[in-house]
N, C-alpha and C positions, 0 to 999 in steps of 0.2 A: 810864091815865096815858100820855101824850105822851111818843115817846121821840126825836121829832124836833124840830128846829128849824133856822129860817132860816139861821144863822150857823153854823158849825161848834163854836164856844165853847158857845153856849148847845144845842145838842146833843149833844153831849158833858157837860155838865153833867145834862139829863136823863137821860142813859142811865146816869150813876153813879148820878144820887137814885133811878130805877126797878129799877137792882140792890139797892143797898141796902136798899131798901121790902123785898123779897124774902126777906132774913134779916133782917129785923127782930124781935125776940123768937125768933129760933129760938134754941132751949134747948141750952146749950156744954157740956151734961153727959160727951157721948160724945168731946170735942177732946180731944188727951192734951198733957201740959206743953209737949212739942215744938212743937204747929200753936200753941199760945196763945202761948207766946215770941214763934213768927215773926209770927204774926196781929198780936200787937201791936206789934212791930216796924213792920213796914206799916201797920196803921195811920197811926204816926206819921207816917212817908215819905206816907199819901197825904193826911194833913191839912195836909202842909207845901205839897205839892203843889196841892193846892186854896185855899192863905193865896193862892197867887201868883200863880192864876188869878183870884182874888176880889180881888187888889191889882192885875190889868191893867184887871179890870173897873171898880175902881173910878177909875183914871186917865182910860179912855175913858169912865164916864160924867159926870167935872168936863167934860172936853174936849166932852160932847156936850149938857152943861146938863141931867140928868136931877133937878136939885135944882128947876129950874123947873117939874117938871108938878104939885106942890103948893104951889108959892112959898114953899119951906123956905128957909130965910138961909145954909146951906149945904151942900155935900155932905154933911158928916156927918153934920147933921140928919136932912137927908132918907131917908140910909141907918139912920140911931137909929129913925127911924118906921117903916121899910120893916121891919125886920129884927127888930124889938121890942128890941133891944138899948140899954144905957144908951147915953145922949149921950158918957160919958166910953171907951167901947171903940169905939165909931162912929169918936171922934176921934184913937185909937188905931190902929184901923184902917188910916183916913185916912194918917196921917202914915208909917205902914208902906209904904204902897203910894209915897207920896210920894219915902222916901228907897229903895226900890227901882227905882223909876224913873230915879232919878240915879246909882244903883251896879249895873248890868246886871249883874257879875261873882256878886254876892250872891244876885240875880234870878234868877240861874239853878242855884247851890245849891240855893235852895229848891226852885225847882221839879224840880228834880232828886230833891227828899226828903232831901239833902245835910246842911241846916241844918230846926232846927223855927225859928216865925215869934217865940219870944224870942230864939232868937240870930240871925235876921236882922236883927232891930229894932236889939239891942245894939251888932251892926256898924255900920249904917248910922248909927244916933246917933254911932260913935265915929267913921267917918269924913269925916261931917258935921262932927264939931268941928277937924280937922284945917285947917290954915294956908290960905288959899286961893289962895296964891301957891307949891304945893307943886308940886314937877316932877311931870306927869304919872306917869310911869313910877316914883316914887316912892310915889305914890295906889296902881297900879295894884300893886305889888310890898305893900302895906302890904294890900289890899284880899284879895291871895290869901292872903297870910301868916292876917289874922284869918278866912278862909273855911277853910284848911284848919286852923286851931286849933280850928275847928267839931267836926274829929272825934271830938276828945277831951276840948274841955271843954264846960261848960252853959252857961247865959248869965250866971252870977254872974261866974263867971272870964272871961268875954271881955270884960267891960267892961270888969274892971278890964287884960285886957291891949291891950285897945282903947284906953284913957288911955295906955298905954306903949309906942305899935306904934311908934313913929319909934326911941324906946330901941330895943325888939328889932330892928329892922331895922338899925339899929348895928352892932348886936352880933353880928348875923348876918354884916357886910359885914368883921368884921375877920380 
């Protein structure tokens, strides 16, 4: 297995799938509660991390027309076929990557490991629906606010404090 590649991205991406191939089926009999906690922990942080890499990938291949080398009707298509995954997570995907592109502060949570890629979504959907004649710096305070509500709630609760960040930032400012 190829652990190099032209781009630095796509090298790095094989050098993870060729470690993991490596412990693939190895038997967790001998891990004790401790390494499994943290293992899973990380985990999480490195799926989150890889949503983010997989959502610049997918902005640079709209931008580079990789929907045209099968004449798919869209990105997402063509990543639904590519990846075997339904049309409705493809479009899913899509739209993650989309509103990470438009909120870098988020972007970088995740790839941080900060947030997983439901409570990035939840964010960006909520700051998405915000006024679009908001002061910057209003966005940008409403945007760390629901980033660091990541620490501690899941994405059920961030929606719903995402419908109510302009309230909380209110309430914060008195």
């Amino acid at each position: 297995m190829s652990t190099t590649a032209a781009h630095p991205v796509g090298s790095a991406v094989a050098r993870v799938r060729s470690v993991l191939s490596e412990v693939a089926g190895t038997p967790l009999w001998s891990m004790s509660q401790d390494e499994a906690a943290e293992a899973l922990a990380d985990v999480a942080r490195v799926e989150a991390m890889l949503v983010e890499v997989r959502s610049g990938l997918l902005i640079h291949a709209e931008t580079v027309g990789v929907q045209e080398r099968n004449a798919s009707p869209s990105l997402a298509v063509w990543h639904s076929n590519v990846t075997r995954s339904t049309k409705r997570e493809s479009f899913r995907q899509v739209r993650l990557a989309e509103g990470l592109a438009r909120h870098s502060l988020v972007r970088e949570a995740l790839g941080r490991g900060d947030l997983v890629a439901e409570q990035a979504s939840v964010i960006c959907t909520a700051l998405d629906a915000l006024p679009d004649d908001l002061d910057p710096a209003v966005l940008r305070e409403a945007t760390e606010t629901l980033v660091a509500f990541g620490k501690v709630h899941d994405a059920k609760a961030l929606r719903v404090l995402g419908r109510r960040i302009l309230d909380v930032g209110r309430t914060r400012g008195r």
